[in-house]
KOLKETI-256264 format. One line per 3 residues: their letters; for each residue z, x, y of C-alpha. Coordinates in nm, 2 decimals, padded with zeros to 4 digits. Example, Ala and Ser with C-alpha at 12.3 -4.5 7.8 and 13.67 -1.06 7.14 Angstrom:
% KOLKETI-256264
AS> 00.78 01.23 -00.45  00.71 01.37 -00.11
//
This chain:
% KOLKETI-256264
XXX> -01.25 -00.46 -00.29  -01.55 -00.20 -00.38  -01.42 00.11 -00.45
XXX> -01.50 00.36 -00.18  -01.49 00.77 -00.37  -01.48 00.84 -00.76
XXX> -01.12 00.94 -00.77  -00.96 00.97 -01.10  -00.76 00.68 -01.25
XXX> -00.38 00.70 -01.33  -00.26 00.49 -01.55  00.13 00.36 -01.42
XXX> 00.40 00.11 -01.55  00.58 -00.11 -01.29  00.84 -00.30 -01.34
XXX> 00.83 -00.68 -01.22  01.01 -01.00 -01.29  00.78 -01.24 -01.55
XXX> 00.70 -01.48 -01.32  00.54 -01.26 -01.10  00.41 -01.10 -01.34
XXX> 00.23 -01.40 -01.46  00.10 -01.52 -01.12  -00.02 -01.18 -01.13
XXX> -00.22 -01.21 -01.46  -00.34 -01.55 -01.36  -00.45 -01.46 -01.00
XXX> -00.58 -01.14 -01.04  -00.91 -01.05 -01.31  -00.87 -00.83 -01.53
XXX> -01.03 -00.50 -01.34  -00.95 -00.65 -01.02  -00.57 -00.57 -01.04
XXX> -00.58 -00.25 -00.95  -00.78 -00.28 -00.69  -00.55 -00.55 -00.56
XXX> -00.28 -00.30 -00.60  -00.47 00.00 -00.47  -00.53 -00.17 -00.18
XXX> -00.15 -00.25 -00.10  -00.04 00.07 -00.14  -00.29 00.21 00.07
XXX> -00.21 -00.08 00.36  00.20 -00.01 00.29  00.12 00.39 00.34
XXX> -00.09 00.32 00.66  00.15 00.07 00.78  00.41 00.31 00.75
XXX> 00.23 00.61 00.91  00.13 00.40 01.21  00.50 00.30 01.27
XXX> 00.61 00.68 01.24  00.37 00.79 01.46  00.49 00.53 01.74
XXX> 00.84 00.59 01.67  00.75 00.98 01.77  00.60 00.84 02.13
XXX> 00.90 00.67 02.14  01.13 01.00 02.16  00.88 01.12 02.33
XXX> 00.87 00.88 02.63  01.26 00.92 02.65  01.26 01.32 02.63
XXX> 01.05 01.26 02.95  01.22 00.98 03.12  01.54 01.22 03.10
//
């Protein structure tokens, strides 16, 4: 997952059971973790705009069916 724009990095703590936390470890790189997480959150946040967005048209289509 190249990275796309030279945003600035946060560092952040999360908070996960161990065992996923060690699939985690074993699965992902070092370096390629955030990535991998970048990349969900991004997804989750698109994911979540798209659904918002339909759910407008939604209300929408039933102001006008009215």
């Amino acid at each position: 997952m190249p990275k796309k724009n030279k945003e600035t990095s946060e560092r952040m703590v999360i908070k996960i059971p161990k065992t996923v936390a060690d699939y985690f470890r074993v699965t992902f790189p070092h370096g390629k973790r955030s990535d991998f997480v970048t990349q969900c959150v991004l997804d989750y946040k698109n994911k979540r705009e798209i659904e918002g967005m339909e759910e407008e048209l939604r209300k929408a289509g039933k102001k006008r069916q009215k």
